[in-house]
N, C-alpha and C positions, 0 to 999 in steps of 0.2 A: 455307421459312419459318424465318428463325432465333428463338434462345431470347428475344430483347426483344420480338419480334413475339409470339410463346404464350403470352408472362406478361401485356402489355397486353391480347388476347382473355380472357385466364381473368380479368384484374382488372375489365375490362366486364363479362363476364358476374356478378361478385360485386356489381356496383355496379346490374344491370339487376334483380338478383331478392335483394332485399336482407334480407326478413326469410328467406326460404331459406337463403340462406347463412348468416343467425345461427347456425338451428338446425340448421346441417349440420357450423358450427364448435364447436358446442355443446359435443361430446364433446370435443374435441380440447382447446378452452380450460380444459374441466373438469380432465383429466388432465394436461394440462401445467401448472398452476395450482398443483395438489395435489402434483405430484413436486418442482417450486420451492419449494414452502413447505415440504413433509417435511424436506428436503434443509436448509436455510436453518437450520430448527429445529434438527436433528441437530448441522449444524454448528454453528451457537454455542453449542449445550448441549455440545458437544469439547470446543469453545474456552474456556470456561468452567468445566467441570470441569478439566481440566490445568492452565489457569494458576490454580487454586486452591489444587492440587496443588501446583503448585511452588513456588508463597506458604510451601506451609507445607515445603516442602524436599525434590527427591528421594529426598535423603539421609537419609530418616526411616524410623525404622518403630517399630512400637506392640507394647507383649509386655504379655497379657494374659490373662485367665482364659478364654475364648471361641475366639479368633482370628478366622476369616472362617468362619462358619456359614454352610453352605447345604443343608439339611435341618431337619427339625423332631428326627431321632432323631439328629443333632449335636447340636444344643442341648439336650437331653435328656441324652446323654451329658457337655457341656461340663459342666452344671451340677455336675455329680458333683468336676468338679475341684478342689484346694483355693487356697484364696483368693491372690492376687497382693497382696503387701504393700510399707509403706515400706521395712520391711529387705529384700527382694530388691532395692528400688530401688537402696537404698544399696551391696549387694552388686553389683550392676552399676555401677555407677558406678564402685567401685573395680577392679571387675575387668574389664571391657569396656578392652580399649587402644587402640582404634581409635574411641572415643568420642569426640565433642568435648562432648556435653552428655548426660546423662540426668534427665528430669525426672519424676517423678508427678503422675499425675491423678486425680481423681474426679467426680464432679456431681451435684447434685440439683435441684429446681424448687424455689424457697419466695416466701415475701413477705417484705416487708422494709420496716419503720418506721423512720420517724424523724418522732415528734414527732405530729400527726394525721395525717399522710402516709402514703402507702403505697404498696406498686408491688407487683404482681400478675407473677406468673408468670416470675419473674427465677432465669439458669442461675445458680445458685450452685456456682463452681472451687473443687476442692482442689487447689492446684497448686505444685508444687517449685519448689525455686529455677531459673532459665533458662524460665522460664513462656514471657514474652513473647517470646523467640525462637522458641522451637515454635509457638507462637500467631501471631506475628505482630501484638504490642501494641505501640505507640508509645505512652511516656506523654504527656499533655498537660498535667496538673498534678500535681505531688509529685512522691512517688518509687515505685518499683516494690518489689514484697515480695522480700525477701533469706535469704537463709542464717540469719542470726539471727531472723527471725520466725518460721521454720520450725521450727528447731531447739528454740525456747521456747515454744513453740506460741502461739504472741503473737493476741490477737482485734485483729488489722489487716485491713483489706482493701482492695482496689481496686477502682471500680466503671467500668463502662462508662459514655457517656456520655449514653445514652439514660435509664439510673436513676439519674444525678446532675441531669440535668434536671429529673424528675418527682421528685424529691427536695428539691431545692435550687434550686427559678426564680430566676435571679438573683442568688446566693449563693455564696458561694465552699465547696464541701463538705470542705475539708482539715483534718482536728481535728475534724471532728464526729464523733460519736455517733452510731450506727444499730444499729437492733434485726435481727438474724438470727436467726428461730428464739427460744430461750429467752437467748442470749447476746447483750451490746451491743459492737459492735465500732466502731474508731475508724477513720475513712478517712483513709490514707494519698496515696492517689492516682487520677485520672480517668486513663481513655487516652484518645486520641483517636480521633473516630469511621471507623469502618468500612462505613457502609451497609447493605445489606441483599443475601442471598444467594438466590435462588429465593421471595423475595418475606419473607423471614425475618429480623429485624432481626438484626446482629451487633454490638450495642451492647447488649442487654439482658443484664446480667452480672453480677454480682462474684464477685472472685477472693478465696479467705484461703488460708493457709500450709495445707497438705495435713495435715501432721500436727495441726493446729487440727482443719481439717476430719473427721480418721479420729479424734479425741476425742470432738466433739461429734456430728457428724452420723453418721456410720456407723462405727464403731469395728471391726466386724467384718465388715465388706463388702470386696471386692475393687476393686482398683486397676487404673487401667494405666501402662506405664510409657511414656514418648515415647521415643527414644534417637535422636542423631542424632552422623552418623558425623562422622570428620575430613574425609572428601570422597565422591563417587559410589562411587570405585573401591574405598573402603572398606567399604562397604557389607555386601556378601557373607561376607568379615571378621568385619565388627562381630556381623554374626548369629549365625556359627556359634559366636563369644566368646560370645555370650547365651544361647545355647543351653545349650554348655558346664556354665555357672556354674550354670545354674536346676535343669539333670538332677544337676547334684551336688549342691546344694543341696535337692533332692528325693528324692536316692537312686534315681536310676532307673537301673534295669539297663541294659546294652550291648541293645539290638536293640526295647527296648520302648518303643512310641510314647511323644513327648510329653506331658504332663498339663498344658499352658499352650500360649496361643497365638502367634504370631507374624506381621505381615501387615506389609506397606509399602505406598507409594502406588500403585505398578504394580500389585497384587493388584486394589486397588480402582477402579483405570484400567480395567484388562483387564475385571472385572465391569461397570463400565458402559459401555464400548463393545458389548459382549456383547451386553446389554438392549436397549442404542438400536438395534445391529443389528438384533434380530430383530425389535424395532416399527419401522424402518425399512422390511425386508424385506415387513413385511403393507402398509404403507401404500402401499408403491411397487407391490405386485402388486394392491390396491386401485384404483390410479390408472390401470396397466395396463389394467383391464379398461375404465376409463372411455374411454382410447385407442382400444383395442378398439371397441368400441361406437359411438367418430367416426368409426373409420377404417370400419368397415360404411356406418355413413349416407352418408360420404363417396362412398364404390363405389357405394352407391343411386343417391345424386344424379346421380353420372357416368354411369348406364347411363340413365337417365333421360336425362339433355343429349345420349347420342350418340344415345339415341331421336330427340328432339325436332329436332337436328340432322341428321338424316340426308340430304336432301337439301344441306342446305351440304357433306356430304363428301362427298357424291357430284359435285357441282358443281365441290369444290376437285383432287379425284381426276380430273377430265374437263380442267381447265386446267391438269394437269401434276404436282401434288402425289403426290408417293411415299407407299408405306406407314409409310416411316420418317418423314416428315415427319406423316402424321395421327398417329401415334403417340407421337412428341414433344409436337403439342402437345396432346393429352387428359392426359398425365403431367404436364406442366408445370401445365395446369389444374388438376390433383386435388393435386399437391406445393404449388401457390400456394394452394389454399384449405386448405389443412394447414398452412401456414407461416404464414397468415394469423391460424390458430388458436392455434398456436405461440406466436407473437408476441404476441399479446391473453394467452394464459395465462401469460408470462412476467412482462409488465407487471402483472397479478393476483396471481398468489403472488407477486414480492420486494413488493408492494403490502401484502399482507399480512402478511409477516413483518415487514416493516418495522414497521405498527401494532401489531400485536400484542406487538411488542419493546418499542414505546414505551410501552404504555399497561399494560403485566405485565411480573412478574418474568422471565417467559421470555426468555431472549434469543436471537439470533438472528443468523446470520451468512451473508449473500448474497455467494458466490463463483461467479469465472468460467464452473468446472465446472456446475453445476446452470444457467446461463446457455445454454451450448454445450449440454447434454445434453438441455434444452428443444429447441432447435432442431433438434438431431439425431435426437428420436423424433419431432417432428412432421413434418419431412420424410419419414422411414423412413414414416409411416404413410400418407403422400401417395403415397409411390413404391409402396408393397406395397399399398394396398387400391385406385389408381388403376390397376395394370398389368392389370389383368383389362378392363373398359372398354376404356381405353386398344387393347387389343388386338382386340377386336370391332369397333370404329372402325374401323381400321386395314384390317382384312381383309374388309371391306364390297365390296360389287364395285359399279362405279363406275354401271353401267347399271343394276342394280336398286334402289339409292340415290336416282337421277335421277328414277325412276318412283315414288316411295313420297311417301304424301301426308299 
């Protein structure tokens, strides 16, 4: 009997006891369903965090009063630090040589009028000149804030386009008037829009000159600073220059930690790969088990069929069929309704990541791998929970087979 003859038997028999085999693929569709989708998820939440990352530039990195806190008695101690200001900005700027920009930032949440109008829960930037390149702003109307609104602490600002809309329906916002807080500031310029991030608009904004910002809004609050290099390979460089500048500017002794922090985007790469791993890890040993649990019912069902079967292998063993030939095709049987399972679970999870991309912020990315990986554990689970079966089949002795009723 060859391998086309054992797969048409095992697809008869799928096709003879129909809701059976639903619930025998049951497990199998479930875990192979769930490992697609995990997978699909993970991957386009990569995919989407790095090229986010890279939006805003390898070659970045942020020196701040915190750095990358991962405990509570960090942040506890970070707090203690002293504050990160415009003149360190400035002091890096001039001292960093391998800089091509260094910018300040700060932000808060406020409302914002003009007129009876209002808009609720708008980031309010304090931000340096070279904003829009760290940021990644295109203007759409006006101009962008400069060196002199900064330096004169000028009440300009720039707003996104989602609070120029809700602002200004229909209306050109350039030269207007808008209330910030207690001060009225004149808008300069809209960017143009960016959409939305993990379901989070990136158009709810306005940006003012940072030193406007540390006048009015937090005058004695801490800063961050952006700093981006002349290239990748600079990098490394540019840090250890910042470094430098801050511990002397701070007075810190030869061997004594930092009092300020330092991170780039690889710090925060590496942190959420990290995370997605380890909820990857539960969800796939989650899925496992549900594998697990088809591939049992699967070996049920089979010792069951070679029950039921028994005189057909006796019959086929009496006209000549080898051990290796009963043995093939109970394998082939239990691997075909595990592939079968497979296959239904593969079409189900990218089914799923697919909607769920569509219809939420999540996104979602269905590659080759998690395709093959389907098919290769649902096989594996045909082949490992079939071979026990498969094997009693096999070693049946052909006259008490013949006699069994």
């Amino acid at each position: 009997m060859n391998l086309r003859e054992s797969t048409g038997i095992a697809l008869t028999a799928i096709r003879a006891n129909k809701l059976r085999s639903f619930l025998t693929l049951l497990g199998t569709i479930i875990g192979v369903a769930s490992v697609i989708a995990v997978i699909s998820f993970v991957e386009g939440l990569n995919r989407f965090v790095a090229d986010k990352l890279i939006d805003a530039g390898s070659n970045v990195f942020v020196v701040d009063k915190y750095g990358f806190i991962t405990s509570n008695e960090a942040w506890e101690q970070a707090q203690k630090r002293p504050d990160i200001t415009p003149e360190d900005a400035d002091a890096l700027r001039a001292g960093v040589q391998h800089a091509k920009m260094v910018v300040a930032h700060s932000s808060t949440v406020e409302r914002i009028h003009y007129r009876a109008k209002h808009v609720d829960g708008v980031n309010v930037r304090g931000d340096g000149p070279g904003y829009e390149v760290i940021a990644d702003y295109t203007i759409a109307e006006g101009r962008h804030l400069g060196e002199l609104d900064d330096q004169h602490r000028q009440l300009a600002c720039v707003l996104g386009p989602e609070v120029a809309d809700d602002l200004f329906p229909g209306a050109d916002p350039i030269g207007k008037q808008i209330r910030i807080g207690e001060q009225t500031y004149r808008v300069v310029g809209v960017t143009k829009a960016k959409g939305k991030m993990l379901g989070q608009s990136q158009d709810r904004f306005a940006v003012i000159p940072i030193r406007t910002f540390q006048k009015y809004k937090a005058e004695r609050g801490s800063i961050e600073i952006n700093i981006k290099t002349l290239d990748q390979a600079a990098l490394p460089v540019a840090i250890q220059e910042a470094r430098n500048i801050l511990r002397g500017r701070r007075h810190i002794a030869p061997g004594k930690p930092d009092n300020f922090g330092i991170t780039t985007a690889d710090t925060w790469l590496e942190f959420y790969r990290t995370l997605t791993g380890g909820i990857f890890v539960v969800m796939i040993g989650v899925a496992s088990i549900a594998l697990v649990v088809g591939g049992i019912v699967i070996m049920n069902i089979m010792l069951v069929s070679v029950t039921e079967r028994t005189r057909e292998i006796g019959v086929r063993k009496a006209l000549g069929a080898r051990r290796r030939d009963i043995l093939t095709q109970f394998l082939v049987e239990a691997t075909t309704l595990s592939l079968a399972g497979g296959l239904i679970g593969i079409l189900l999870g990218v089914g799923l990541a697919l909607i769920v991309g569509a219809i939420s912020p999540l996104p979602a990315g269905v590659n080759g791998f998690a395709i093959v990986l389907g098919i290769a554990m649902s096989s594996l689970v045909g082949i490992f929970f079939g071979s026990y079966p498969a094997f009693l089949a096999a070693k049946l002795d052909p006259i008490e087979a013949l006699r069994y009723e």
